[in-house]
N, C-alpha and C positions, 0 to 999 in steps of 0.2 A: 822116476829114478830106477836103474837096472837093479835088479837081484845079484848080490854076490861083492857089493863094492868096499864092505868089510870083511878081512878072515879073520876070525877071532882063534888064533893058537895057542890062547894061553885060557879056553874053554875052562880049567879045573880052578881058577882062579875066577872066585867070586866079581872080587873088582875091575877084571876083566870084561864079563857081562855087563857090568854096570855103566863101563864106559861106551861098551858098544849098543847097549841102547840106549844111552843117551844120545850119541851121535847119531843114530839110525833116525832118530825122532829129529833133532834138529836139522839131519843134511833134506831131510823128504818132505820139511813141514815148510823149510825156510829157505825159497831158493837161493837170497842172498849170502847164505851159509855155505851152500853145494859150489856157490860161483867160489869162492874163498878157500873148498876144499879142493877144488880143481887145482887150485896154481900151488898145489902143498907139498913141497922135495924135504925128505932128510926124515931125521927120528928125535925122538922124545921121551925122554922114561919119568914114569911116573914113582915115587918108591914112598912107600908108606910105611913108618917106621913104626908105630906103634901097634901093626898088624902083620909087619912080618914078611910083606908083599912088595913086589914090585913088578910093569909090564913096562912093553917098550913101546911106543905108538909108530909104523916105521909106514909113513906118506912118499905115492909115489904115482906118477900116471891117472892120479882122481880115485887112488882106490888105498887104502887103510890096511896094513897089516898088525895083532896085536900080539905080541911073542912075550913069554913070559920072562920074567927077570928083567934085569938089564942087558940085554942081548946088545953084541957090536960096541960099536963108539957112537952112542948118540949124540947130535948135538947140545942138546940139550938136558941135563937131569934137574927134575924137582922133588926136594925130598921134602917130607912135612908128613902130619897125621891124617889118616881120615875123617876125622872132623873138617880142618882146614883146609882138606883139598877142595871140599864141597864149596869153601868159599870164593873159590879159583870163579866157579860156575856162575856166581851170583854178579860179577865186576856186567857193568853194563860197558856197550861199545857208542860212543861219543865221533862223533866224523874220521870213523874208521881204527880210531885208537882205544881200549881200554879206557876207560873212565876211574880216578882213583881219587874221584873230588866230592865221595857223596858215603855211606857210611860201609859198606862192602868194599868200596874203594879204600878207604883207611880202614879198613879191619887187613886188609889186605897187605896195603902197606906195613901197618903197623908189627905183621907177625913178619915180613920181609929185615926191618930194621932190627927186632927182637930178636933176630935167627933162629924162629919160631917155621921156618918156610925160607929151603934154597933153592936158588935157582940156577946152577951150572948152567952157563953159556948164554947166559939173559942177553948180556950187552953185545957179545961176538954175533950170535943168532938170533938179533931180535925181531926180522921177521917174521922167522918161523915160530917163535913165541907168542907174537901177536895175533897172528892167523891162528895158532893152538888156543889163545885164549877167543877170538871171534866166533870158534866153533863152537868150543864147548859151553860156551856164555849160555845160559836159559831165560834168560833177560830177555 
């Protein structure tokens, strides 16, 4: 994998780092992951209310841009705590879809129904939510 396929712009923001090496480890460990980051257009913001933060994840050409805030009109926002975003990571992937039938999958759920965890634009863009969850998955 090339040098340089994440810009991380939003550097002063801890969870920032956190997402880019996560995905740094997952695009270079798992080719199946890099093939899935390839085909990834549009943006994602992530906003963690209980710390105050929020980044935008903006996919484009196989390469990652991570801007601080909610920058733009992303398609997608998810708002939830840092606790429960980390359980975003844990849903395993089932022949190509998130799996939500096994206990990370209904913790998942369950915080979705509790409006514990929004998901702006789930059902309009749900491609691009599924491939956001295929990547980040550590499963």
């Amino acid at each position: 994998m090339e040098e340089g396929f994440i810009e991380n712009r939003a550097a002063e923001v801890p969870f920032a780092g956190i997402i880019a090496d996560l995905l740094t480890a997952n695009l270079t460990q798992r080719p199946e992951k890099r093939e899935v980051f390839e085909t990834m257009r549009g943006a994602a913001a992530i906003e963690l209310d209980d710390i105050e933060t929020a980044v935008t994840l903006v996919f484009a050409e196989g390469k990652l841009r991570i801007e601080k805030g909610i920058a733009g009109n992303p398609e997608i926002v998810i708002r939830t705590t840092s606790d429960r975003v980390m359980d975003l990571n844990a849903l395993r992937i089932v022949g190509g879809l998130p799996w939500y039938f096994d206990e990370a999958g209904r913790r998942v759920l369950g915080h979705l129904f509790a409006g514990k965890l929004k998901i702006s634009g789930m059902f309009v863009h749900l491609a691009l939510l599924t491939r956001l969850t295929k990547i980040m998955s550590v499963i």
